[in-house]
C-alpha positions in Angstrom: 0.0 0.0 0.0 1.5 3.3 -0.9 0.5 6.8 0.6 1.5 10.4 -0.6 1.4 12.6 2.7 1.2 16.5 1.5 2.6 18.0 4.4 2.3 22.5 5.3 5.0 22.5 8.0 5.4 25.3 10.8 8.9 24.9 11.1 11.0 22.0 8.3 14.0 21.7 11.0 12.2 20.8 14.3 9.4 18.7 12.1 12.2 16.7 10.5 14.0 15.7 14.3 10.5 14.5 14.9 10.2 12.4 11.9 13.4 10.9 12.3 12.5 9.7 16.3 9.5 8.2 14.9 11.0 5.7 12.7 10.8 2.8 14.8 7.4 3.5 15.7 6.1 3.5 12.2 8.4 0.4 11.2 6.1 -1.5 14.3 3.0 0.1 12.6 3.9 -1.8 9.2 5.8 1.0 7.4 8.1 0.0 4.6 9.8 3.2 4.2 9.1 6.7 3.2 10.8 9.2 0.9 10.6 12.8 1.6 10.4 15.8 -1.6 10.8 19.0 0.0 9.4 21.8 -1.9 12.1 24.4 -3.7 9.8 26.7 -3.7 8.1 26.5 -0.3 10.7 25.0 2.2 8.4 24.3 4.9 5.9 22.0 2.1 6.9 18.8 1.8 5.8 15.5 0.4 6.2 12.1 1.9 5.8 8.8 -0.3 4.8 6.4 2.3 5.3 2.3 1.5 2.9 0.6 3.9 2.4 -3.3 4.4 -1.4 -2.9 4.3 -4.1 0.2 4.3 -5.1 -1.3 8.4 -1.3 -0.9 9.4 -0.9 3.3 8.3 -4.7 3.9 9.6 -3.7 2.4 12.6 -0.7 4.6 13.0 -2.1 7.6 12.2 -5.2 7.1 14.2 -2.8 6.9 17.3 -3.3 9.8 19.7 0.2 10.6 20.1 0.7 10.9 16.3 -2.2 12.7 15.3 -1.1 15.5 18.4 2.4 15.9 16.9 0.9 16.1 13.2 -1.2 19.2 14.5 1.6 20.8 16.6 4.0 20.8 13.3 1.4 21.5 11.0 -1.3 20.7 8.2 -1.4 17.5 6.5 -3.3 15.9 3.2 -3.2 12.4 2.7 -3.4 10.8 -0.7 -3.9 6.9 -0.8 -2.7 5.6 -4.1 -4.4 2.7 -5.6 -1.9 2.1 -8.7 1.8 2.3 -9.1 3.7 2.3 -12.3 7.0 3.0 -13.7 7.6 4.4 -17.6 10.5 3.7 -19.2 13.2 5.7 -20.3 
């Protein structure tokens, strides 16, 4: 299961500590992995490309209490489930 995660930060450099402690957490919660684009334009914008071992697993995650109060203390978020992935050639 893949997830895009729009994210309007307050602040990129606290938000990003954050992230980082929470790794092990979302690895328990099924997480696979994530990328992060940060926006050139907007530094504090950035988009996360989530790899998740199933749609319960991230729900679960994000429903927990302590997660959803740190998402709202660093900012806005928008998440995207993606139902397809696929990869053009060169």
């Amino acid at each position: 299961m893949n997830i895009i995660v729009k994210r309007k930060l307050k602040d990129y450099e606290s938000w990003k500590e954050l992230v980082s402690e929470m790794d092990g957490l979302r690895q328990e919660y099924g997480s696979q992995g994530v990328t992060v684009y940060r926006n050139a334009g907007d530094l504090n914008e950035v988009y996360l490309v989530f790899e998740w071992s199933d749609d319960r697993s991230y729900h679960e995650y994000f429903n927990r209490p302590d997660v959803q109060q740190a998402l709202t203390n660093s900012g806005t978020t928008q998440i995207i489930e993606v139902s397809e992935v696929f990869h053009l050639p060169y």
